[in-house]
N, C-alpha and C positions, 0 to 999 in steps of 0.2 A: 690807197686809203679806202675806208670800207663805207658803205654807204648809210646813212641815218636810219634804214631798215636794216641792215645786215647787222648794225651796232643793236639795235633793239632787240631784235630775236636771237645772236649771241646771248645779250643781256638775260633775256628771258631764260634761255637754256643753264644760264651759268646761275641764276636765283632757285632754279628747283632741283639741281643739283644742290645747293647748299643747302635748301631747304632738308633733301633728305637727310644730309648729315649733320644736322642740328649745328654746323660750325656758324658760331654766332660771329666774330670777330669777319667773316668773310662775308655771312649774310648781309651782314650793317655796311659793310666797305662798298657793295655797289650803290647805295641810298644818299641823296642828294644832303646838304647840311641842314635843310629845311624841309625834309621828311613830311609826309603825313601819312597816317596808317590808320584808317576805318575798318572796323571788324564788324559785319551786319550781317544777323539784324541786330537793331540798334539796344532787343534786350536781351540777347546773349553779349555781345560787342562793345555794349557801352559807349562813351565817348571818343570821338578823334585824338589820337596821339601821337606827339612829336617823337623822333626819333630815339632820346631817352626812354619816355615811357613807355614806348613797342618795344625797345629791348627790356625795359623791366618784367615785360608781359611774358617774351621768352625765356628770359633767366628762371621765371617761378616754372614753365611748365618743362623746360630742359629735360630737367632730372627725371622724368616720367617717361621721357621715350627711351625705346632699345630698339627699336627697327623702326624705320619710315620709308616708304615707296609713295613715289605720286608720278600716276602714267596723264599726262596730257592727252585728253582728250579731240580738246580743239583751239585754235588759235588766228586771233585774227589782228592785224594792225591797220592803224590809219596814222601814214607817217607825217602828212601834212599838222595831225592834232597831236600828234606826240604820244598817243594812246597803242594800248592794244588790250585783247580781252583775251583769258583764258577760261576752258572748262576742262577738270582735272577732277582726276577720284584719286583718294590717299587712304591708303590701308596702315596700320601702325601695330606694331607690338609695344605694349606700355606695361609698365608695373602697376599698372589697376587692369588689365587687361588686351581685348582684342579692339581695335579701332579704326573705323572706316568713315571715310565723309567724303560725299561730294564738293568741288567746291569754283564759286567764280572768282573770278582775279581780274582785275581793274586797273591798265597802270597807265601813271601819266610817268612819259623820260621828259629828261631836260633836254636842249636844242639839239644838240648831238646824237641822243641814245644812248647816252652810259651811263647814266644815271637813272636810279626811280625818285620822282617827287611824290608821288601818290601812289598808295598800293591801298585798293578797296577790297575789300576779301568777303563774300557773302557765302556763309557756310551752313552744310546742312546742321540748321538749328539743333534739331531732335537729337544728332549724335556728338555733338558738341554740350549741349547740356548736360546730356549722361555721361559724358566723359566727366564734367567738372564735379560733379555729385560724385564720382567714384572717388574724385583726388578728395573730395570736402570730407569725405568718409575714412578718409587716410589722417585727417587730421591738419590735412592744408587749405589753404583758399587760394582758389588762381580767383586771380583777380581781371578777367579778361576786359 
């Protein structure tokens, strides 16, 4: 049986895999029923939201990607708190362009490690903004 760090950083490896593949139905399947999803800072980002509303947030920006890469940079856990932090850059091919952002990652698991209850994402502002100005110019509002 694997141990509450091996389940965690599994976990971890099997989120930014899916991440790259925008596969929603698999992203949401590792997230606890009581989700929470911070996107900071808090004026790009907005309000905390439940599991619903973080996937409503991916559903609008889906359709804009055609490539995603995110190389981990660094990664750290504290199994005792159920946490761990990442620092990762993501390069993107999107239909408003080229897209690059550094970015931290925040997670709280559940007792075991298979689960995320918390996913705090603090992204680089600057290239996140430009991103949604390119999509609002497209005629859409992401609504992050």
């Amino acid at each position: 049986m694997p141990s509450v760090l091996e389940n965690q950083k599994s976990l971890v490896t099997t989120m930014l895999k899916h991440e790259e593949t925008w596969d929603l139905e698999a992203i949401f399947a590792l997230r606890s029923p009581d989700f929470t999803h911070n996107l900071l800072p808090s004026d790009i980002g907005g309000p905390s939201r439940n599991q619903d509303e973080s996937r409503k947030l991916y559903e609008t920006l889906k359709p804009h990607w055609k490539s995603y890469k995110v190389t981990k940079k660094s990664e750290i856990h504290d199994v005792d708190e159920h946490k761990a932090a990442l620092h990762t850059f993501s390069s993107a091919e999107t239909d408003v362009g080229h897209f690059e952002m550094e970015t931290m990652w925040f997670l709280t698991f559940n007792e075991d490690g298979t689960k995320i209850q918390v996913l705090t994402e603090l992204v680089d502002s600057r290239s996140v903004a430009e991103l949604f100005e390119k999509i609002k110019a497209q005629g859409e509002q992401p609504k992050a």
